[in-house]
Each structure stands twice: as C-alpha cells, then as structure tokens.
ZAMARGU-4260 file (C-alpha; in steps of 0.2 Angstrom, whole numbers, plus 5000, padded with zeros to 4 digits):
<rodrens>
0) 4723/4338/4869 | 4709/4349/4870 | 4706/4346/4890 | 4725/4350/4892 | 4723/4365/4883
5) 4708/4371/4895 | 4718/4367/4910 | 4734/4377/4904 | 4723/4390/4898 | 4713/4389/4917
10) 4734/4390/4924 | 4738/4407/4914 | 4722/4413/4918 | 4729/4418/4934 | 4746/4426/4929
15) 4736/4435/4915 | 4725/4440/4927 | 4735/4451/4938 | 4745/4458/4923 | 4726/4464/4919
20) 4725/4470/4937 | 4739/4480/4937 | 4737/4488/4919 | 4719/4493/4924 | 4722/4500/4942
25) 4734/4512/4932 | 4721/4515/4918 | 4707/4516/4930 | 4716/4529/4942 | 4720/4538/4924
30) 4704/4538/4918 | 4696/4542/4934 | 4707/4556/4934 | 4702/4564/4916 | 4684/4562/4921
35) 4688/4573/4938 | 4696/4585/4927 | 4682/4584/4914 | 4668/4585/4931 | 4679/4598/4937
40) 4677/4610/4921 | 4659/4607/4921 | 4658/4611/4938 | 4666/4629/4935 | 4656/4633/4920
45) 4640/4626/4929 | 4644/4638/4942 | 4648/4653/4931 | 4632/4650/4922 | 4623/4652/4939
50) 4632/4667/4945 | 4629/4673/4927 | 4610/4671/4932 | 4612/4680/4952 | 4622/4696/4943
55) 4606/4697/4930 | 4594/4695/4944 | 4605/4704/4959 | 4607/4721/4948 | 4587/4721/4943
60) 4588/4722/4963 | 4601/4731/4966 | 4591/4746/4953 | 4577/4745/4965 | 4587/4746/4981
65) 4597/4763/4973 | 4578/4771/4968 | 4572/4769/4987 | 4590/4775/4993 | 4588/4790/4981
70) 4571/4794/4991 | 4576/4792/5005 | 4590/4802/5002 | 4578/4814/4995 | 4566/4814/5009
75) 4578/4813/5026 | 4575/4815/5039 | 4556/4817/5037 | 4558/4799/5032 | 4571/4790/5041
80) 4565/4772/5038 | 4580/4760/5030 | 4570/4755/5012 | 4569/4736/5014 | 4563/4722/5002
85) 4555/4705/5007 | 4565/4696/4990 | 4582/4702/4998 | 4594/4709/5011 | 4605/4725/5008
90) 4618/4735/5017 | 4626/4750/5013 | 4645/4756/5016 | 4655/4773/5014 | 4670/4776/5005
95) 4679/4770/5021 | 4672/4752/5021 | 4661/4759/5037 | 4645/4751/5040 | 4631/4764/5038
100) 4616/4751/5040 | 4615/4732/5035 | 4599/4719/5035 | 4612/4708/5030 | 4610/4689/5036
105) 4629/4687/5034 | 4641/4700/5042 | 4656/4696/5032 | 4656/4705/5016 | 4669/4706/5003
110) 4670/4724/4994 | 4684/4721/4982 | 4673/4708/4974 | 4655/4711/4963 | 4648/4694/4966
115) 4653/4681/4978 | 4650/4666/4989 | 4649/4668/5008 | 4643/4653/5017 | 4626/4649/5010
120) 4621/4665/5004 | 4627/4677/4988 | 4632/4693/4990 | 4632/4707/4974 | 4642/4724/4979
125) 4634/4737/4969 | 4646/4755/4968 | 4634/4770/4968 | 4640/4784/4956 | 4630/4795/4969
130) 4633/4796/4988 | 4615/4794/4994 | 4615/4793/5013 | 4632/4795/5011 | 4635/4777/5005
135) 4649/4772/4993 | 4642/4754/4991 | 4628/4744/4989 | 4627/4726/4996 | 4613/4714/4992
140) 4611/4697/4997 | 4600/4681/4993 | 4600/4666/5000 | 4609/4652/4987 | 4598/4643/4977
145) 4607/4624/4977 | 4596/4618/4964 | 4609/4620/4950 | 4623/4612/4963 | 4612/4596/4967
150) 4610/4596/4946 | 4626/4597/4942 | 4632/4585/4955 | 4621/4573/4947 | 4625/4577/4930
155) 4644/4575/4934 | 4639/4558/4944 | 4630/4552/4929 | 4638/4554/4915 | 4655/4552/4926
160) 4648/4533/4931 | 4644/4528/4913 | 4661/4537/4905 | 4671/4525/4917 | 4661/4511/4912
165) 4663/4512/4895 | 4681/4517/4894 | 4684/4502/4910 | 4677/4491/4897 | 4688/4498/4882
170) 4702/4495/4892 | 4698/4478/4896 | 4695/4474/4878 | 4710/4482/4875 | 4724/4473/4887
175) 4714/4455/4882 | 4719/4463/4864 | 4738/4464/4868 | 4739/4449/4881 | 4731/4437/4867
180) 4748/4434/4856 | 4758/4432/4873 | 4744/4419/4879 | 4745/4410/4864 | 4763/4408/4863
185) 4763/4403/4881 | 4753/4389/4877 | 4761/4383/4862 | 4778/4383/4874 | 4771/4375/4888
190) 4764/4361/4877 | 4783/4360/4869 | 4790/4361/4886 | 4777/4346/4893 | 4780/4337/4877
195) 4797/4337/4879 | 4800/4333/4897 | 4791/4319/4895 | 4803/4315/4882 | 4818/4317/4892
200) 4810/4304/4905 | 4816/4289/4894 | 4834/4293/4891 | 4838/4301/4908 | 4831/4286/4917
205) 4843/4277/4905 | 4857/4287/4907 | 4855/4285/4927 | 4852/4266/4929 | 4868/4260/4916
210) 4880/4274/4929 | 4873/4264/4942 | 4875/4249/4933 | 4895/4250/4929 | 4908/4243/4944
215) 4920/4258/4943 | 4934/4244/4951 | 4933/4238/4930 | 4936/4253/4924 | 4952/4264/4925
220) 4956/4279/4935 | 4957/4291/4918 | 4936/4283/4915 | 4932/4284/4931 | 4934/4300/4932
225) 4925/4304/4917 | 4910/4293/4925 | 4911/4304/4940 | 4908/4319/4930 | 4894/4311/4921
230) 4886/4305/4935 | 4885/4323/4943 | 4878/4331/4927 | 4865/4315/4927 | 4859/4320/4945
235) 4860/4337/4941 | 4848/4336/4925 | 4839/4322/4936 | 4836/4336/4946 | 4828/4350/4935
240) 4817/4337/4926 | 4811/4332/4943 | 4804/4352/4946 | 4798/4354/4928 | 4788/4339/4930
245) 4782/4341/4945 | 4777/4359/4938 | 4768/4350/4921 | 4766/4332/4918 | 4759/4328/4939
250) 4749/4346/4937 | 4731/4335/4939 | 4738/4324/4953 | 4731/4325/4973 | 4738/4327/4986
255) 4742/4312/4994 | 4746/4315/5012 | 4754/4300/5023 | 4765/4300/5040 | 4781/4303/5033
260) 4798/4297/5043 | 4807/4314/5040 | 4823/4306/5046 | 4823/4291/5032 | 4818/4304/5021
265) 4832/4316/5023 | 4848/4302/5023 | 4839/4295/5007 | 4842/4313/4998 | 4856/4315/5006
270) 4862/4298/4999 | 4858/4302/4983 | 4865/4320/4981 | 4882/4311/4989 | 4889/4314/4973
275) 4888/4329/4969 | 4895/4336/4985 | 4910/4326/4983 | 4913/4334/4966 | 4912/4350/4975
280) 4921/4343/4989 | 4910/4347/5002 | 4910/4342/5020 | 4892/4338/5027 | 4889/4339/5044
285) 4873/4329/5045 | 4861/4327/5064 | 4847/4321/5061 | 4835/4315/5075 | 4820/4305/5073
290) 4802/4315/5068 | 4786/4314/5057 | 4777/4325/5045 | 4758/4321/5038 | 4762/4326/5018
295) 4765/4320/5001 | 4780/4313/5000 | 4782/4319/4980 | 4781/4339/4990 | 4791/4336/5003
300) 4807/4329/4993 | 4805/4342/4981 | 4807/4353/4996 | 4821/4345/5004 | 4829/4343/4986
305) 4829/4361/4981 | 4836/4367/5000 | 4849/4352/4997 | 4852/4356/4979 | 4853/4376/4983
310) 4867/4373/4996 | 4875/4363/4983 | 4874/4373/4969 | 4879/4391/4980 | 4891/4384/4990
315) 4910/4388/4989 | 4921/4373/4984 | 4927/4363/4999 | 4912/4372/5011 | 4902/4363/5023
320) 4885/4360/5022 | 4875/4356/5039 | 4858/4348/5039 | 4849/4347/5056 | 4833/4340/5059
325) 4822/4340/5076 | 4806/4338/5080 | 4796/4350/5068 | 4811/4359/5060 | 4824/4357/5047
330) 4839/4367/5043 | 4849/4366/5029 | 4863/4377/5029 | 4879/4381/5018 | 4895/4392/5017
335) 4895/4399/5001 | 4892/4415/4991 | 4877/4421/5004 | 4862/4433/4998 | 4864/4452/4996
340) 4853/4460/5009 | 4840/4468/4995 | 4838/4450/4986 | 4832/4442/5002 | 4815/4446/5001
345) 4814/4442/4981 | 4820/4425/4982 | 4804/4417/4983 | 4798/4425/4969 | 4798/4417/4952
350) 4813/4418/4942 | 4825/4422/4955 | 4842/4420/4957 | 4856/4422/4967 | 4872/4421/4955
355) 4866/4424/4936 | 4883/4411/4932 | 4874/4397/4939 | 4862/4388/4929 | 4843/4384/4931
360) 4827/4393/4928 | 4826/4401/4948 | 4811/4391/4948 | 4814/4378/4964 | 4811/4390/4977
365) 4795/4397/4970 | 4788/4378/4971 | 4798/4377/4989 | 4789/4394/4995 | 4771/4385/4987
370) 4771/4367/4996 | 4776/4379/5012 | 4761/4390/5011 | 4751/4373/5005 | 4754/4365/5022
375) 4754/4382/5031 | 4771/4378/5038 | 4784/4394/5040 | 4802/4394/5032 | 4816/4407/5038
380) 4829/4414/5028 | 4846/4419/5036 | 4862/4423/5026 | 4875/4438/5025 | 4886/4439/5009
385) 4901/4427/5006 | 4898/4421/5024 | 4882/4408/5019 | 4865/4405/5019 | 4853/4396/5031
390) 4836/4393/5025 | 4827/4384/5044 | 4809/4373/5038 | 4795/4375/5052 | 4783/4361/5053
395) 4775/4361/5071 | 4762/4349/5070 | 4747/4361/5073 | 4750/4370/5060 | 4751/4354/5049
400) 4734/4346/5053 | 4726/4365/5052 | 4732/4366/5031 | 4715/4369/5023 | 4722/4376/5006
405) 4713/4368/4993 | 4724/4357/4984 | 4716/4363/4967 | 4719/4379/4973 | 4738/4375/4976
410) 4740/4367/4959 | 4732/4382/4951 | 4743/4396/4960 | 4759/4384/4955 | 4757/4380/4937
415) 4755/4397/4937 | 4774/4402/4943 | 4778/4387/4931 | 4769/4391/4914 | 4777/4409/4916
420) 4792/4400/4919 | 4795/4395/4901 | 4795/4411/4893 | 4812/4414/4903 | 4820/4398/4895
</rodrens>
C-alpha cells in the first residue's frame, strides 16, 4: 500500500506541479511588480535626496558666483575678465534668454527649471534680483556625482533579490498549503477507482464469457433481442475498463515492443466491436492491406480501440465507418456529428468531449495522443460538423525505431492525465 501510494503521489506530482507553475508565474510577475513599484519610489526619493544635496551645495556656489558678478559689474570695463571658479561652470542670460557669456560644458540649458538633469551633468538657474552685467540669470553646472545612483541601484537590487525570494517562498508554501486537501482527496479516489476496477474485472469477464456462451438459435426472438442489447452495453463497459486499467492497475508495466501484424490486429477489433455497429446499424467499409509495426500490442489496441470506439459512439445511426490501412498509415473515419472547428485543437486534451450527451470520461484520446507521442508517430485530425470526422495514424518506420521516450517517462506523463481524470467522475 505504501509503495502504491509513493507511485500515485510521484503521478500527481506532475499535474500538481504545473498548477504550481501557473499560480507562481502569476504571483512572481505580481510580486515582481510591487517590488518595481517599491524600487521605483525609492528610486525617486533617493534621487530627490541628491538633488536636495546639489540645490544646498549649487546655491553656496551660486552666492560666490553673484559676489564676483557684482565686482565685476562694479569694476567694468577696467576689469573685463568673466569671474571663473575651478569647483564649477557658470553662464549668465538676460531677461531675453540671450547668452551673455557661458563656461558651460553643456549648451542646453533649461531656464524655466531651478535644478535639473542634462546629460551627465546638473544645472542650478539662479534669478538675480540685480541685473549685473546685464544678466537676468545665473547658470551653474557640475558634473553628476553617480555615487548615490550606483548606491541606490544596489540597494534596490539587494533588497529587491531577497524581497522576491522570501515572498517566492511564501508563496510556495502557500499553493502547497491549498493544493494539500486536493492532493489528498486525489489519492484516496484513485485508490477507490484502482480498488474498484479491479473489482469489476471479475464480474465483467463473467458477464462477457456466459453472452458468448448462450446459442441465440435456443432462445427466442423477444430474448434475443434483449441479449443483443446486453451484449453491446458488455463491450461498451468492456471498453472503458480497458482504458481505466490501462490508466491504473498496468501503471508499473514496460513496454513490451514486438513486430505487430497491423492487419490481423485491426480485423480482430473490428471483430469484436461487430456488435456494436450493428446495433447502430452501421455499414463498414473495411481495406486493409498487409503491414507491421514494432509496439506493444496492449498500446496499439488501445489506440485502434479508442479511434474505432469514437467512430462508434459519434457516429449518426445507419452511417458508414471506413477503416483503411497501408503501409505505415491507418485511418479510421466516420459520418456523424463531426467536430466544431474551435474544439479541434482541444480534443486531445484531458477530459474532452465532443457531445456532453454521450457518456465516458473524454479520457481515450488523451491516452490515444500519449502512446502517439511515445512512439513519435504523427496522427491527423480532419472533420467539418455534421459531415464526419477522420482521424489518419502515421507510423512510417523511421520514425518508429527512432522512439527514444523513456517508457517511465511515458507512464509518468499518463497516469498523470489519468489520476486527474477521476475528480471529473
């Protein structure tokens, strides 16, 4: 029990595993997003702290500057030397925004602002109360000082680093939190739904062999009938269980690839779901040639029983079903209902369904789609609504021998669709 529990548990791993992907992409991108608007903030009041510090230290300048304009003003044209200062350049304008004289390094000034940012240098404009020289205004520049930008940057990469680590780890803590109770009623289900398929192994098998067992020439027309009926609800049931234990009781059985005769095995299936398209009154239109495929024969009928059982199931009463196979291809094709256009890329996803009035899980072409992708073989789709569905099987020989999925790997990803499964039932 306890190693069965391990493996299930090892199973939703993988589908708990991507709801936690999904729930913290969204909470990482959230998360990253309050700590750039957190770094953001700090950013700005880092920033206004420094120019806080340039205005304090720019007007201390900008006093000096306006005392060597006032004797110079004082002492033209005797003295006709621009003051200048080795801490700082300066520039002074008129009332017109007309350059009088400028050291400055960068040309582009900006008068309607007291301190800014141009390039790598700041500028401080300074309004004389006094025109001296003639000059409304009063520029001076230093170079930026990006000590307090690399500081911040790494303040804000810091901090930023272990904020998102602690509160990714939160929220790991937290979906683990709110996936537990969903993990642990999956695993008492799947042990219900193992426990009980294996249960219905018995009776089914019983049920089966005593249909196949009665003569109908004994029986009347009226019993006959009614033995039909029970025969195609057997095989029906006959074939569900076959998917849920292929999806649960064979989980730790390998792969056991042979040359299979693709011909014998596709009449033999067609033989034995022979009853059900009589009690739909299907026609079949059956050309099978003669061809070979290197698989486990368990993977390939439940292939061929799924495509068969589909055509069935979907198919309009007193349809045609064709079944063609050739070398390296096999295509099982019906009349019925068809597939809306914006379901065909879904219905190889778990769950899916083409007609919620039809019965089953919409399990069987999930575990068709997984022994494709397991042999690396291709399967086509084509279908327009209430004309019918084609689904065409590709098994070219290269693309056979090349499978190199690991067949844990395989039994991993499909017990997956499988345990998930069971909540829908």
């Amino acid at each position: 029990m306890s190693a069965s529990k391990n493996r299930a548990t090892n199973t939703f791993l993988r589908s708990e595993r991507k709801s936690l992907f999904r729930f913290l992409g969204v909470y990482a991108l959230l998360v990253m997003l309050l700590i750039g608007l957190m770094g953001y903030f700090y950013y700005q009041s880092q920033e206004k702290l420094a120019f806080s510090a340039y205005r304090i230290k720019l007007m201390e300048y900008a006093a000096d500057q306006i005392k060597r304009l006032h004797y110079l003003h004082d002492h033209f044209p005797q003295l006709a030397v621009y003051p200048r200062d080795e801490r700082f350049k300066s520039a002074i304008y008129d009332l017109e925004y007309v350059k009088i004289f400028s050291t400055l390094h960068e040309p582009r000034i900006n008068l309607e602002e007291e301190i800014y940012r141009i390039g790598d240098r700041i500028q401080f404009v300074k309004i004389l109360d006094n025109y001296y020289l003639g000059a409304k205004y009063l520029i001076i520049e230093v170079p930026e000082d990006t000590e307090w930008f690399t500081a911040t940057l790494h303040t804000i990469g810091g901090y930023g680093f272990a904020a998102l680590m602690v509160l990714m780890l939160i929220g790991l803590y937290l979906a683990h939190l709110f996936v537990r109770p969903m993990r642990h009623s999956i695993l008492l289900l799947d042990q219900f739904i193992k426990d009980t398929t294996h249960e219905l192994n018995t009776p089914l098998s019983a049920i089966l062999a005593n249909i196949e067992s009665i003569d109908p020439a004994g029986i009347s027309d009226a019993n006959a009938r009614r033995l039909g009926r029970i025969n195609v609800a057997a095989r029906t049931v006959s074939t569900l269980y076959e998917d849920l234990k292929f999806a649960t009781l064979e989980q730790e059985r390998e792969t056991e690839d042979v040359v299979l005769d693709m011909a014998v095995l596709v009449r033999s299936r067609l033989e034995f779901f022979e009853i059900l398209m009589q009690s739909k009154k299907l026609t079949l239109e059956a050309n099978i040639t003669p061809t070979t495929l290197t698989a486990d024969r368990r993977l390939i009928e439940r292939v061929v029983d799924n495509l068969l059982s589909n055509a069935i199931k979907y198919n309009r009463r007193g349809g045609t079903i064709r079944v063609r196979l050739a070398r390296g291809r096999l295509e099982v094709a019906d009349t019925g209902i068809g597939i809306a256009s914006d379901a065909l890329p879904h219905i190889f996803e778990r769950y899916s369904r083409f007609n919620e009035s039809e019965g089953g899980f919409g399990i069987g072409l999930s575990i068709v789609k997984r022994i494709v992708d397991h042999y690396r073989m291709t399967i086509e789709v084509h279908s327009e609504e209430g004309e019918g569905t084609a689904f065409i099987l590709s098994f070219g020989h290269k693309g056979n021998q090349e499978a190199g999925v690991r067949s844990e790997e395989f039994w991993y990803a499909l017990l997956c669709n499988a345990f998930i499964c069971w909540t829908s039932v």
